[in-house]
C-alpha positions in Angstrom: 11.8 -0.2 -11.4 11.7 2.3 -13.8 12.1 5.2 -11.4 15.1 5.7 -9.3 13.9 8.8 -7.4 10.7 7.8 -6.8 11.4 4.4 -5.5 13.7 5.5 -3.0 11.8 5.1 -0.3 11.6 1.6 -0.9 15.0 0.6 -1.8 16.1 2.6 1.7 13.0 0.4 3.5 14.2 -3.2 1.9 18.0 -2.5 1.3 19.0 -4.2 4.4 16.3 -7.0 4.4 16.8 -10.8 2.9 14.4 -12.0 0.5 11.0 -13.0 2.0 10.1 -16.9 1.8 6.4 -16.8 0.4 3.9 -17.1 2.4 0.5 -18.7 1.3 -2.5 -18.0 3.1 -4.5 -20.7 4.6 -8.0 -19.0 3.7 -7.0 -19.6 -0.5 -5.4 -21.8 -2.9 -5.6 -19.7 -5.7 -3.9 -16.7 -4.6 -0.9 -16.4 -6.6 3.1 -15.4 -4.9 5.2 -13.3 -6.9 8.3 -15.1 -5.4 8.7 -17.8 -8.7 12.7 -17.8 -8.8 13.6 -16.8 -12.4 10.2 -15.6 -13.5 9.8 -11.9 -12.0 9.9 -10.5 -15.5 6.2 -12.2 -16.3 4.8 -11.6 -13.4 2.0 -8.5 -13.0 3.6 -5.8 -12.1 7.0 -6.9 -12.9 8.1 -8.5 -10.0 8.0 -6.7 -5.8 10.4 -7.5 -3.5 8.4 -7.8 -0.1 4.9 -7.3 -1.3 4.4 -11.1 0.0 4.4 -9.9 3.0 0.9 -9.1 2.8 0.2 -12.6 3.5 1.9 -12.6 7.2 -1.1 -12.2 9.6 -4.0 -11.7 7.0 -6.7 -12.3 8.7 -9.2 -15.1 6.6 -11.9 -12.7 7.4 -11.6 -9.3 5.2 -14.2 -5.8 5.5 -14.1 -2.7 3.0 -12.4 -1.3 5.2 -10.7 -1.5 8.4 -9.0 0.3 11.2 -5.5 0.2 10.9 -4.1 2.6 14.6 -5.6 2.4 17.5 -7.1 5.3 19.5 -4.4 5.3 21.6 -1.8 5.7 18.6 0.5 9.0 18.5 -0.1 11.0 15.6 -3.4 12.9 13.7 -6.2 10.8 12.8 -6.2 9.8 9.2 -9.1 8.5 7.1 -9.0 7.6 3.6 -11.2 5.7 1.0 -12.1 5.2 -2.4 -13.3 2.4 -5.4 -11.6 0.2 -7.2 -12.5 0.2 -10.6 -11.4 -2.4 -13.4 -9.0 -1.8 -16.2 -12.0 -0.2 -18.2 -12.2 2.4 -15.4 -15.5 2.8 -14.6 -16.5 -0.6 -13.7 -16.4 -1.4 -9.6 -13.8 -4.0 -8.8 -15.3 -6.1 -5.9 -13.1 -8.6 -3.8 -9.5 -6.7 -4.8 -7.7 -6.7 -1.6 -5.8 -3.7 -0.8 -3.1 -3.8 2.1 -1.5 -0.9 3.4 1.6 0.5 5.6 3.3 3.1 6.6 5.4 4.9 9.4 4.4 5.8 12.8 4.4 9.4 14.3 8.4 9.2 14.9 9.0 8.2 11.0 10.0 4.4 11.4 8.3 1.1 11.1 8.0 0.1 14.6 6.9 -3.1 15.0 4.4 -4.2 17.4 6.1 -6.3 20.7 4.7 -9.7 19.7 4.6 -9.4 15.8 5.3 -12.2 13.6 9.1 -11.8 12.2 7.7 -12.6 8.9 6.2 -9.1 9.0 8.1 -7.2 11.2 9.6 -5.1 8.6 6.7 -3.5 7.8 6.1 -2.3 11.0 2.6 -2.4 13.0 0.3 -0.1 11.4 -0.3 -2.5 8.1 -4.2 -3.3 7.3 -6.2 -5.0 4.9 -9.3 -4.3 2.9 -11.6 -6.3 0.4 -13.5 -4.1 -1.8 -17.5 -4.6 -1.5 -19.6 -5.2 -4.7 -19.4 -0.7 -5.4 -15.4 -1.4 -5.5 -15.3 0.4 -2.2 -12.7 0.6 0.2 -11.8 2.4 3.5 -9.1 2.7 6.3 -8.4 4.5 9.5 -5.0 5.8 11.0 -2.6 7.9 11.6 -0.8 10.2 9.1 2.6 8.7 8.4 5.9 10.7 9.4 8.2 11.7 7.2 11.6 9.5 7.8 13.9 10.7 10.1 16.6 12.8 8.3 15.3 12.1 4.6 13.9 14.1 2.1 10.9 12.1 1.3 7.6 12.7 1.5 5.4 10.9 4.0 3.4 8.3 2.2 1.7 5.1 2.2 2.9 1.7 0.6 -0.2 -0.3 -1.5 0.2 -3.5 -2.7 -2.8 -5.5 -5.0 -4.1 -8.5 -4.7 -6.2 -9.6 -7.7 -7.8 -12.8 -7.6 -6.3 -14.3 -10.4 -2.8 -12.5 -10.5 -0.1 -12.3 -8.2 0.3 -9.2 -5.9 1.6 -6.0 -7.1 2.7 -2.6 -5.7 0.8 0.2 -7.2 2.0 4.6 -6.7 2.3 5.1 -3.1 -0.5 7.7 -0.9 1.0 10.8 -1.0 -0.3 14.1 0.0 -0.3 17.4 -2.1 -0.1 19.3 0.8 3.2 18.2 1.9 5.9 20.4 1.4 8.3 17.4 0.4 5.7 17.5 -2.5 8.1 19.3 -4.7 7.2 19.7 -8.6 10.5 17.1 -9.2 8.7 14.9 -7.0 5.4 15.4 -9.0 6.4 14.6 -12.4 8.4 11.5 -11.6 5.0 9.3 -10.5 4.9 6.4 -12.0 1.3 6.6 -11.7 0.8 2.9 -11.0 -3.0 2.5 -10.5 -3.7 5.8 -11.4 -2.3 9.0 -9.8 -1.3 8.0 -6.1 -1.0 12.1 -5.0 -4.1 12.6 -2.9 -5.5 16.1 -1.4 -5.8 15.6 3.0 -8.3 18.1 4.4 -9.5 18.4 8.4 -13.1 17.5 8.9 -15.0 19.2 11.8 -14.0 16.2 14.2 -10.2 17.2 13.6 -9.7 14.1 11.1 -7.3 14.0 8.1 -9.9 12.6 5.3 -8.8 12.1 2.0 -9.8 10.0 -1.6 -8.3 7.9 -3.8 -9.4 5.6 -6.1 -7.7 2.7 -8.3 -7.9 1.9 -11.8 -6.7 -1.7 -11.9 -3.9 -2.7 -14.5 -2.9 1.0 -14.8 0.4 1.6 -16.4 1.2 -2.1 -14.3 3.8 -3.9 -16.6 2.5 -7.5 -17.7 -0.8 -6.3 -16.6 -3.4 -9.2 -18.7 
């Protein structure tokens, strides 16, 4: 990747992990694993170590959105949504799925008791959306921690699944108001499927809500 400061909150997540064996989903024959040995380099996106795990547990049923904690999670409530929009911009994308994870209250990706290995790694609050015919998309949480004794900001890790391409990560959530949001931080996005740096504000029920939406293809190598 193209960006060593930005990326290394993934490198730190994956470092210790062995490459996943692909898993195709039982719902589709079309979808599309970025784990061809030897051809990374064409793929869309350019290759992502571990974003086949979005395949381990997806349910063959997908909504627009989804609730990813449950009420009895620690940590604020978090709700975020958004459209999907084509490479053009401004047309809606429907039927992109968009999966998500991140860290619990403590910082760490704890995984759930009985959770597949296959997708233990990315811990237990991971969900799923398909966009509706607007492009729309939607998801309940928590707000993620920051990790435990690292200067990096809390964030969210996407990953896009296109049906004709293999999945890619895009710019990870991150929130402006963070204070790990610093200005070096800033200019070093990537801004993979747009600009990733989202503003969190309380609504009168106490809820983090925030926006962001997706241009498709955006600054995505090998994007066609």
């Amino acid at each position: 990747m193209s960006n060593q400061r930005l990326n290394e909150s993934r490198r730190l997540f994956i470092k210790s992990a062995s490459i996943a064996v692909a898993m195709v989903p039982a719902f589709s024959t079309n979808f599309i694993s970025c784990n061809f040995a030897g051809e990374q380099n064409r793929l869309v996106g350019g290759g992502c170590d571990g974003c086949d795990i979005i395949y381990a547990g997806m349910p063959q049923q997908l909504s627009w959105e989804t609730r990813i904690a449950t009420p009895e999670e620690r940590g604020d409530a978090m709700e975020i949504n958004g459209v999907i929009y084509k490479a053009d911009g401004r047309t809606p994308a429907s039927g992109a799925i968009l999966y998500v994870y991140h860290t619990d209250a403590n910082g760490y990706y704890s995984p759930a008791p009985n959770q597949p290995a296959g997708s233990r790694r990315h811990g237990h609050l991971r969900g799923w959306m398909k966009t509706n015919a607007k492009g729309e998309y939607q998801f309940t949480s928590i707000r993620p921690a920051h990790y435990p004794d690292r200067k990096i900001p809390e964030h969210i890790h996407p990953v896009i699944k296109e049906p004709d391409k293999n999945e890619y990560y895009i710019d990870e959530y991150r929130f402006d108001d963070d204070p790990l949001m610093t200005k070096e931080e800033r200019a070093h996005a990537e801004n993979r499927g747009g600009n990733g740096i989202i503003h969190l504000a309380k609504n009168s029920k106490g809820v983090w809500t925030g926006r962001r939406d997706i241009i498709l293809g955006r600054n995505i190598p090998n994007y066609r």
